[in-house]
Backbone as CSV, one residue per row, in Angstrom:
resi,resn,N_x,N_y,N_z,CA_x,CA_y,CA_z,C_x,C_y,C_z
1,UNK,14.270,-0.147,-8.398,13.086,-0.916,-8.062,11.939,0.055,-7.786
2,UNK,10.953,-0.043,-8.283,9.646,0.731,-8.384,8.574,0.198,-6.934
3,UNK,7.631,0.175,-6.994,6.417,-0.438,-5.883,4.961,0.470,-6.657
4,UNK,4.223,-1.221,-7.206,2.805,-0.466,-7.267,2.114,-0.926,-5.732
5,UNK,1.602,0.236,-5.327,0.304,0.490,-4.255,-0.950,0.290,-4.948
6,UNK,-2.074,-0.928,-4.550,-3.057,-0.966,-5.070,-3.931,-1.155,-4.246
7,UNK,-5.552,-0.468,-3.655,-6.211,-0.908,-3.030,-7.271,-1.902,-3.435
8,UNK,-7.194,-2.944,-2.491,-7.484,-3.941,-2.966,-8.810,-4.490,-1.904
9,UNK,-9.042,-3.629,-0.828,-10.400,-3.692,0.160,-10.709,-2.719,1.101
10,UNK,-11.835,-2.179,1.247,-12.314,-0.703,1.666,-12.787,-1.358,2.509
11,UNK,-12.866,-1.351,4.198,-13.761,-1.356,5.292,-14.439,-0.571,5.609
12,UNK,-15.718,0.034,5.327,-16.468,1.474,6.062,-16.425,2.292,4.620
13,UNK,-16.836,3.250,4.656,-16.485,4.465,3.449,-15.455,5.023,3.223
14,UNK,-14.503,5.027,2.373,-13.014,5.847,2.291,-13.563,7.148,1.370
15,UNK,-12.751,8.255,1.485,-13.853,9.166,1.085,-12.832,9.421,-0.446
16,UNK,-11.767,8.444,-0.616,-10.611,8.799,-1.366,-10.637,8.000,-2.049
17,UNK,-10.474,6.543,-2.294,-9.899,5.948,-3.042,-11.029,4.793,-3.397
18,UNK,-11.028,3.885,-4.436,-12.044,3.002,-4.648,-11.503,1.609,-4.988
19,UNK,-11.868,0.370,-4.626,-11.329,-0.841,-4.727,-10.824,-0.588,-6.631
20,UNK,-9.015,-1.186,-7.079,-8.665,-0.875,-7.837,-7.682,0.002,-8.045
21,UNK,-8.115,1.483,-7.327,-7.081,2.880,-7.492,-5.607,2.110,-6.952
22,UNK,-4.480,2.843,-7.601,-3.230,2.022,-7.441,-2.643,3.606,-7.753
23,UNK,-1.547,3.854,-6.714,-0.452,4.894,-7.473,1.256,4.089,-7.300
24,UNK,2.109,4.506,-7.473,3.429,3.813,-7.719,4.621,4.824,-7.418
25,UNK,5.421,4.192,-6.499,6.585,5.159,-5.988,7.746,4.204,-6.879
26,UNK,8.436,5.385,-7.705,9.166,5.049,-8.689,10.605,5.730,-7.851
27,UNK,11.717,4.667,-8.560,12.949,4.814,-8.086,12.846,5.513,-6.312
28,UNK,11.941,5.157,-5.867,12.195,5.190,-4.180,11.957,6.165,-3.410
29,UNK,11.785,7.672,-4.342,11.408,8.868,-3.580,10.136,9.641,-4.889
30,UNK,9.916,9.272,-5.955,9.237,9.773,-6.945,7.612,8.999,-6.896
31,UNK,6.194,9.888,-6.361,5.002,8.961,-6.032,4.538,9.488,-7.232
32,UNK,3.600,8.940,-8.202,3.002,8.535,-9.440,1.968,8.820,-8.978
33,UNK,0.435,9.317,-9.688,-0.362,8.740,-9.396,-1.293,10.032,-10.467
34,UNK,-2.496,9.282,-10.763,-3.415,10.055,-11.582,-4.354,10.890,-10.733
35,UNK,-4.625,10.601,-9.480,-5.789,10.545,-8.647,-5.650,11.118,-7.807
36,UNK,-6.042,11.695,-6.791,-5.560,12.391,-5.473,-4.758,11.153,-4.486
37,UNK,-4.335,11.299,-3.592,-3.519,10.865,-2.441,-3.747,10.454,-1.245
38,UNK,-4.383,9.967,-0.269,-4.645,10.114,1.266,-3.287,9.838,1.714
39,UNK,-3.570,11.371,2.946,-2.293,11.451,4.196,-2.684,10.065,5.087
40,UNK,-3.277,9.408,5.192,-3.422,8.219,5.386,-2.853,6.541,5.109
41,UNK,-2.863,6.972,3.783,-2.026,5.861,3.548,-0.578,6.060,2.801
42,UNK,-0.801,6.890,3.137,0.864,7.323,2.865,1.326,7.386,4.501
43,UNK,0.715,7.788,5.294,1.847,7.444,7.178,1.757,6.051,6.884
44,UNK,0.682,5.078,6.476,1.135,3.781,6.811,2.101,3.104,5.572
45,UNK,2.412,4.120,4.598,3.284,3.195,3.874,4.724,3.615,4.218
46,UNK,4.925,5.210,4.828,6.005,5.551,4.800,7.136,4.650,5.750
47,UNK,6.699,3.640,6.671,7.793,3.248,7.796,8.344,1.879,7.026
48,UNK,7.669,1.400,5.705,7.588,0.209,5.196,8.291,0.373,3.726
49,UNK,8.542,1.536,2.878,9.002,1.192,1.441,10.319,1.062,1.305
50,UNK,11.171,2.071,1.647,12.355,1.738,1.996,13.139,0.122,2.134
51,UNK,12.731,0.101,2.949,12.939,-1.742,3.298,12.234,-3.070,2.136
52,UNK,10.749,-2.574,1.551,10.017,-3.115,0.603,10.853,-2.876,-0.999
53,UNK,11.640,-1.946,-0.966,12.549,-1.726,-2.094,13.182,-2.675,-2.367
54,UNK,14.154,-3.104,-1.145,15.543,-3.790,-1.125,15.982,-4.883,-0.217
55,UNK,14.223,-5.341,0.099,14.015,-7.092,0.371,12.464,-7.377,0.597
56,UNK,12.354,-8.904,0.502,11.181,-9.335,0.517,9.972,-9.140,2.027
57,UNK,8.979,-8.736,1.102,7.893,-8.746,2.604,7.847,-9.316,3.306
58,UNK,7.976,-10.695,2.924,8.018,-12.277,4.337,9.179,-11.076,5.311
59,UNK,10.366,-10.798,5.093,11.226,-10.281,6.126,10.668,-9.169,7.002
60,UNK,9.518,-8.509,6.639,8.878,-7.378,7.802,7.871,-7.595,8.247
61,UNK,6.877,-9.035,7.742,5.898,-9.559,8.072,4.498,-8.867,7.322
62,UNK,4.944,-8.481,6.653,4.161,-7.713,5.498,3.535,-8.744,4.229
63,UNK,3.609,-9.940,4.352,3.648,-10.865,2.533,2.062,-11.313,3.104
64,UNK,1.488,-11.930,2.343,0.675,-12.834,2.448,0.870,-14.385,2.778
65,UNK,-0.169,-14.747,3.011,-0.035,-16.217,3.317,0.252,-17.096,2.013
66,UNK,-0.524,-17.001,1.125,-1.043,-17.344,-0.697,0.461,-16.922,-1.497
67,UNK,0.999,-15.946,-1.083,1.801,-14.987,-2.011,3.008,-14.314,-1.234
68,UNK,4.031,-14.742,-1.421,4.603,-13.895,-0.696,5.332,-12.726,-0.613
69,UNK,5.310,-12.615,-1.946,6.051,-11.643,-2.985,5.493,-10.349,-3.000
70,UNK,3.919,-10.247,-2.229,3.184,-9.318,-2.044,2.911,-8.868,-0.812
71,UNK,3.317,-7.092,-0.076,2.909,-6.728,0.653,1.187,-6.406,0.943
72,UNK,1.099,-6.418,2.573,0.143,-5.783,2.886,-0.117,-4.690,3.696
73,UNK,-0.373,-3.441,3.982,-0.773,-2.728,4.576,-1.929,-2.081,4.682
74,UNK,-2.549,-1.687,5.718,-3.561,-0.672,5.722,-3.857,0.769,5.962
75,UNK,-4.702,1.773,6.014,-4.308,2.825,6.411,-4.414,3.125,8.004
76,UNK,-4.717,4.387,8.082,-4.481,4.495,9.458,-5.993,4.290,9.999
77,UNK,-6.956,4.948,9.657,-8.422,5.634,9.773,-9.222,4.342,10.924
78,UNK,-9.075,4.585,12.056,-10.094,3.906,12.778,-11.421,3.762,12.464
79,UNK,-11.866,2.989,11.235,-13.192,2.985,10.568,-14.251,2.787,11.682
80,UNK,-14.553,2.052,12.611,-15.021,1.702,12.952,-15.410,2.912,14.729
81,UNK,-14.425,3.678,14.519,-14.936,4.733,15.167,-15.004,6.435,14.787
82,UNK,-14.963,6.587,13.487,-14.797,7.974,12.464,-15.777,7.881,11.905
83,UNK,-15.930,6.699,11.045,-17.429,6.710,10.326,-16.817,6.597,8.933
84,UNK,-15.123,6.530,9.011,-14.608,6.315,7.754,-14.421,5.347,7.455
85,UNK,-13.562,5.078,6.574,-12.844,3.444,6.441,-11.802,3.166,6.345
86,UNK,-11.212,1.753,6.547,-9.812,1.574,6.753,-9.841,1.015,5.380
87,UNK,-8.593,0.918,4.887,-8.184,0.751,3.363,-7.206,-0.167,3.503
88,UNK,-7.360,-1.412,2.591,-6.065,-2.519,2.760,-5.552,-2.320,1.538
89,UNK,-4.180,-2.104,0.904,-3.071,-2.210,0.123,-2.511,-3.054,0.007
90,UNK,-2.114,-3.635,-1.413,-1.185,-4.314,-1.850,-0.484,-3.826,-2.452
91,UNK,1.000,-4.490,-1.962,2.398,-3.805,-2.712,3.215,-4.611,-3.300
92,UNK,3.385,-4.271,-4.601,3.953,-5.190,-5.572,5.171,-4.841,-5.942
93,UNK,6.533,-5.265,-5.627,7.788,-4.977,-6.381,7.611,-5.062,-7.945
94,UNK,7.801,-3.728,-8.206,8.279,-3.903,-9.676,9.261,-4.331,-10.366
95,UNK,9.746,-4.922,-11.568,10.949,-5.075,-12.035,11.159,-6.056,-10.888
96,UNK,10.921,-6.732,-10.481,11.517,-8.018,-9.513,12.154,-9.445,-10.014
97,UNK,12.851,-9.684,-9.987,13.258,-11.019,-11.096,12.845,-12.221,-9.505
98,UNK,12.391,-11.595,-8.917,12.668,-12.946,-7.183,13.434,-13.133,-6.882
């Protein structure tokens, strides 16, 4: 089982990534990506893929309301007191039959 990471809303300025950029952790320890990385959203994805591998988001409170099949996370970056921005992610099981 794969996971695309896609950002999907920038709060404040991210100095990294732009609504769209997506990288993908393949077979569970292998991260993909064309683009550079933030140590940012990688601490907030690391406590969550593991588990996002090998069951559904509704079970970590991660899904959406609309969708449930889709995680959410954000990064770490206290936008609102750095001057940066916080970054919301969506995480999509790949290869998922449901």
């Amino acid at each position: 089982m794969d996971l695309l990471v896609r950002v999907i809303e920038i709060k404040g300025h991210c100095p990294v990534y732009e609504i769209g950029d997506s990288f993908r952790l393949e077979k569970g320890y292998r991260l993909i990506c064309d683009k550079p990385i933030c140590m940012h959203s990688l601490a907030s994805l690391l406590p969550h893929y593991n588990a996002l591998l090998i069951s559904k988001p509704e079970q970590w409170g991660l899904a959406g309301k609309s969708d449930q099949s889709k995680a959410y996370i954000q990064c770490l970056d206290p936008a609102a007191y750095t001057g940066g921005g916080t970054t919301i992610f969506e995480i999509t099981r790949m290869g998922d039959s449901g």
